[in-house]
N, C-alpha and C positions, 0 to 999 in steps of 0.2 A: 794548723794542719788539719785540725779533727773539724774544725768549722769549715774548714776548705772541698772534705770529703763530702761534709753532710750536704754542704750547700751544691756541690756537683751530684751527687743522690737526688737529691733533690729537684736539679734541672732536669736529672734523665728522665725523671718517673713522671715530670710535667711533660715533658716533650714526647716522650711515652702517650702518654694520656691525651697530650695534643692530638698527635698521629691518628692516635684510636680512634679520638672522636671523628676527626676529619674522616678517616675510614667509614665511619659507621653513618657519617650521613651521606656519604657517597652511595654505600649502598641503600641507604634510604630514598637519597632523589634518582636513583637506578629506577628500583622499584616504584615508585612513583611517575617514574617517566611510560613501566611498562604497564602500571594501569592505568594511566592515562591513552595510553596508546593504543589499549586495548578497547577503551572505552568510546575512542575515537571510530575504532572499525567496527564496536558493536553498534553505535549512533548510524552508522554510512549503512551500514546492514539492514537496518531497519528502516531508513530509511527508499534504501531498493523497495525493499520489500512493500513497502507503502505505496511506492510508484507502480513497481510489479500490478499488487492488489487493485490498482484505481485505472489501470488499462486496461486489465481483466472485465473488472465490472462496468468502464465503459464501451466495451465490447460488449459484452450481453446486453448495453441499456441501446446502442446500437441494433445489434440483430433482436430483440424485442420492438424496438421502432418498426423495424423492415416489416416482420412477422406483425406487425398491430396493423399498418398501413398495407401489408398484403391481403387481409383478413377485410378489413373495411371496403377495398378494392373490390374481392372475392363478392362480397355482401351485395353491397351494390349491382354490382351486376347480374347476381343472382336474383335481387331485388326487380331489375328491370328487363331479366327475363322473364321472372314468374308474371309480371304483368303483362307482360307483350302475349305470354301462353295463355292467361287469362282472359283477353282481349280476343284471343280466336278461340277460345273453346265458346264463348259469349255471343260472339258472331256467329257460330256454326249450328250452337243449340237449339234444336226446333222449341223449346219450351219459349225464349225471346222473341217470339213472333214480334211483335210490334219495335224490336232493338230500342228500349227506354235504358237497357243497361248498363249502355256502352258509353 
């Protein structure tokens, strides 16, 4: 009978102890699940943001194009005005008598 007690004491405080454990790793793979999970939306987040970031700056490398290729545009044609006005201030100058300048 005394052996019968200890050895049921015994079963309970294993089955006890089973439980717990089983308990305690449940809330381990819990938490584990929620930093995992979390570490899932902070990758995705970051990942926006990376996409966010490189629209952005291919926007500006965009409207810098526009602005470089409007600039060159501008240039040139001011280039080939300032000649076209130099070609009749040339013409009209009495000092070019003989027109060698043109």
């Amino acid at each position: 009978m005394y052996n019968k007690q200890i050895r049921s004491t015994l079963k309970e405080q294993m089955e006890h102890k089973i439980q717990a454990d089983k308990i305690q790793i449940d809330m381990k793979n819990r938490a584990t699940e929620i930093v995992m999970e979390q570490d899932r939306k902070d990758i995705e987040q970051e990942k926006q943001r990376q996409i966010d970031r490189a629209k952005l700056l291919l926007h500006f490398t965009v409207k810098n194009k526009e602005l470089m290729e409007s600039k060159w545009e501008y240039d040139n044609w001011n280039r080939t005005h300032q000649w076209h006005v130099e070609r009749a201030v040339l013409a009209d100058t009495p000092i070019n008598w003989s027109k060698t300048m043109t």
